[in-house]
N, C-alpha and C positions, 0 to 999 in steps of 0.2 A: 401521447405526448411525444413530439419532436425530438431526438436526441440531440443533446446540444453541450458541448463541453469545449472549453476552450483549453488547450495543452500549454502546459507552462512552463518555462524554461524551455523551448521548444528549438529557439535554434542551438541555446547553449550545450544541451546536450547531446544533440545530434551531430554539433562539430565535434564534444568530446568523443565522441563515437571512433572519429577517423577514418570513413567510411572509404571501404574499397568495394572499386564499381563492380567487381565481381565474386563479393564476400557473401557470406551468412550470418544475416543477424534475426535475433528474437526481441518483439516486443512482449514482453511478459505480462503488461495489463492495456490492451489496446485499445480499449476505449472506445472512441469516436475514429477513432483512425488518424488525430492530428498529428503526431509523432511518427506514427507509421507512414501518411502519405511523405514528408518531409526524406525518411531514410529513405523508400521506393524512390526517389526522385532522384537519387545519388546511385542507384545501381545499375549496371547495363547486363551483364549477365548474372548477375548476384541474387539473392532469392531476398525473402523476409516471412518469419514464421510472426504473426499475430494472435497472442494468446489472451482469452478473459471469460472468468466463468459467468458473465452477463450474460446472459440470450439478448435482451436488448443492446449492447454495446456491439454484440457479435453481427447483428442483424445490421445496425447503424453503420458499422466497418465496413461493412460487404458492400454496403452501395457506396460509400467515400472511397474506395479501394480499387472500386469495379474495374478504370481505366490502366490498370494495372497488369492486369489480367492475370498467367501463370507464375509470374514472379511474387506473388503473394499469396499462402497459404492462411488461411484461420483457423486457428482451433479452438471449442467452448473445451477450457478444463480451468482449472487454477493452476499458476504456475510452481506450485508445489510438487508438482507432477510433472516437471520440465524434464527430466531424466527420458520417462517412459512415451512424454509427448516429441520428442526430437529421434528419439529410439525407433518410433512407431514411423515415421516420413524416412527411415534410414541415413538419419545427419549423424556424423557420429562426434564432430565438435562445431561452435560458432565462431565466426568473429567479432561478434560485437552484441550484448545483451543490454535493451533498456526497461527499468523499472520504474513506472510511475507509482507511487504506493496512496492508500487512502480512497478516498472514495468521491465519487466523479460529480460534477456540477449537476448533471441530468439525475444524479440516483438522489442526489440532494434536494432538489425542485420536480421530483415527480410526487409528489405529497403518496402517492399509495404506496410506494416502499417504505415508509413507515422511518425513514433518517432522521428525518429535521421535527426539532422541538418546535418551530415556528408555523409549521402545518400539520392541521388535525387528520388522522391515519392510527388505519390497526397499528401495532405495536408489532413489526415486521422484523426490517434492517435485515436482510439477508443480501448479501449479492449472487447468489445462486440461489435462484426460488426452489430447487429441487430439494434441497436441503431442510432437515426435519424440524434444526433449531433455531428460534426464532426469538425476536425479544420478547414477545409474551412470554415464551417457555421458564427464561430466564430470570423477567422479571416475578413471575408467577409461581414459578415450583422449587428455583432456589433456596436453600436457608439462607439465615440471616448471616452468618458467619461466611456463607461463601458469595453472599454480597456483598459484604463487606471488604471481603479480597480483592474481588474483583474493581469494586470503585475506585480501593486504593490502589492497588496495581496498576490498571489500564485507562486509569481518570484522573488518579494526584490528586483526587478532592480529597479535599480539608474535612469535610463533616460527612465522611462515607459512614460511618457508624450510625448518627440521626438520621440517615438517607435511608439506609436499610431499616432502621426501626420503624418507620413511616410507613416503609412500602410492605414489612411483614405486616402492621396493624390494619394498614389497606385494606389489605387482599384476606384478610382474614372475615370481612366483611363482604366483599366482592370482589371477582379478578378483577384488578387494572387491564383495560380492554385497548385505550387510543395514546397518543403519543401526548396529547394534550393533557389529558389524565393523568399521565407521571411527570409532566413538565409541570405541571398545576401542586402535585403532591410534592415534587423535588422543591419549588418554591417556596411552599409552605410550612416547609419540615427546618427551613436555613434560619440563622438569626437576621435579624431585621440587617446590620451592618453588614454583613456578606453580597446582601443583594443591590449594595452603592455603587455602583459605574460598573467599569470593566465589563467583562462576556457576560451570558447570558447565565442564569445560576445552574440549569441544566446541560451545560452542554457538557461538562465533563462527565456527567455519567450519561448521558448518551452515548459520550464516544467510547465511553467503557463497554458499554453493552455493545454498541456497535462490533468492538474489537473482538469480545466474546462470542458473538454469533457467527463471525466469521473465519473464526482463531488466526488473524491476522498476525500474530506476533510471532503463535505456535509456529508457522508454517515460516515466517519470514527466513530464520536463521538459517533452517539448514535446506531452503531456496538458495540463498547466496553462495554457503557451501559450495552444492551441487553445482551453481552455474558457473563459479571459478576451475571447478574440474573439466565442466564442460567449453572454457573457451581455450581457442590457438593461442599459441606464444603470441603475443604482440596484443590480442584482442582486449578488448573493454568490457568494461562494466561500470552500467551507468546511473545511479540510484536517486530519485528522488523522493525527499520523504518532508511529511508535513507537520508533525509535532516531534517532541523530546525521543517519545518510547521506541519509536522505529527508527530515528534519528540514531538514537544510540544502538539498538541494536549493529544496525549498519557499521556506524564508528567503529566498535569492538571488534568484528567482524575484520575487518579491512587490515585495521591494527594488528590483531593476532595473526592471519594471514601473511602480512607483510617483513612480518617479525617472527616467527614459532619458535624460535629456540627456548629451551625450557632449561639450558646449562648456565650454570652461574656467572655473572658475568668476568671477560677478561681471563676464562680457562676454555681451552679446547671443547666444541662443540664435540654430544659424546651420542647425544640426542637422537643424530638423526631429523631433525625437522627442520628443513629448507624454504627459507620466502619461497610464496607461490606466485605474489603479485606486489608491486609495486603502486603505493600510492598516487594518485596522476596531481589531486587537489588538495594539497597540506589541510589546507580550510575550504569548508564549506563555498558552491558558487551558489549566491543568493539573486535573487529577480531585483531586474533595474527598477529606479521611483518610476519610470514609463507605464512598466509591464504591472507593477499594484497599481497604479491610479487606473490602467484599464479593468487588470483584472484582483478583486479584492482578494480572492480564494487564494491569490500567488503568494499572500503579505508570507506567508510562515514558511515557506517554499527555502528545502537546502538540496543542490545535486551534491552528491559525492563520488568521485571517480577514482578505479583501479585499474591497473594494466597489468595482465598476467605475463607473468617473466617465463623466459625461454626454459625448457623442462630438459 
């Protein structure tokens, strides 16, 4: 299958970027290379590290990137590993970091990675095939207790405790083997009123398990961390994210950064803990009605932007 993703918020965050023509910046989830080719376009002796533990997105990058030539670097890792992946090319900070978060149009319509409730596939959801855990694993060897955590955690479903009692009685009978088989059993397991209009009754714990297979959430916080350490005075950070959980992660993030004192207010900082970065966007930059009536995946779409303050 074609890799095919369309980048969202694409130019807005690439202006938030502030891109100088002979800076360093990292894309953190490269994707298809639509963000990537967009900053490449803006640097003349500047580089661009493209990071994504895809082999396909990596592979897809490399030919959209090609005319590029040495100003673009790929690396297959996750950017939870930004530290030791910038460490290894000898950068020792950036100027400008973008994070698309969430998972790509192509991983979603390739029906054999196993994402979407809408197409029948093993019960996969990995975005690094190499990787041991899978949503079989998940859905299959789990207790009930710790899927219960997990729906409610990483899903905000309502009825994660019926969800889980269905899927232990399942599988107590046979593994749950396709992605249709727990869409089919998630359906089954809801009261008749749940399943009236709105989303799909599965997709919340899809995206729970998705998030678990991939420890998307694990790894987000102290990526951001690390990547404010790692950019220059002036430099960016650019985040886009597509529901609440990572949303708010990011929020917190930025907020505590921008703020750390931990001294009472209206007495002498005693602390020690100085803003590292200054918030660029009070609120959320959301996609114009343009950019959803093209592209629908953009509706839930927030950038959030920081500017690391001089050290």
């Amino acid at each position: 299958m074609e890799f095919r993703h369309i980048p969202v918020l694409c130019e807005e965050s690439v202006s938030a970027l502030e891109i100088k023509p002979e800076g360093v910046y990292v894309d953190c989830t490269l994707g298809g290379g639509g963000h990537a080719s967009r900053i490449a376009k803006r640097l003349t002796t500047g580089r661009l590290i493209g990071v994504d533990q895809d082999q396909d997105a990596v592979d897809a990058a490399a030919k959209t990137l090609s005319n590029f030539g040495r100003q673009i670097i790929i690396v297959r890792n996750n950017f939870s590993d930004i530290k030791n992946i910038l460490a290894s090319l000898n950068i020792g900070k950036a100027d400008g970091f973008l994070m698309d978060l969430g998972i790509s149009s192509y991983q979603v319509d390739n029906a054999e990675r196993g994402f979407s409730y809408m197409r029948n596939a093993d019960l996969d959801m990995r975005m690094d095939i190499s990787n041991e855990l899978t949503a079989s694993l998940v859905v299959n060897t789990y207790d009930e207790a710790r899927l219960i955590k997990i729906f409610s955690d990483y899903g905000e479903e309502r009825y994660s405790r019926r969800i889980a009692k269905a899927i232990i009685k399942a599988r107590s009978r046979k593994p749950l083997k396709t992605t249709f088989e727990l869409s089919d059993l998630i359906k089954s397991s809801l009261p008749g009123q749940s399943k009236k209009g709105g989303s799909h009754p599965a997709k919340r714990v899809f995206q729970a398990i998705r998030i678990e297979v991939n420890g998307e959430l694990t790894v987000l916080n102290s990526a951001l961390i690390d990547i404010i350490e790692l950019l220059n005075p002036g430099g960016r950070l650019c985040v886009i994210g597509y529901h609440s959980l990572e949303d708010r992660v990011v929020k917190r993030c930025f907020r505590y950064w921008a703020s750390p004192c931990e001294c009472p207010p209206k007495l002498p900082c005693v602390c020690g803990l100085k803003p590292r970065i200054k918030i660029v966007s009070k609120k959320p930059v959301i996609p114009s009605a343009g950019e959803t009536a093209n592209n629908h995946r953009a509706r839930s779409a927030k950038l959030r932007v920081a500017e690391k303050i001089d050290e």
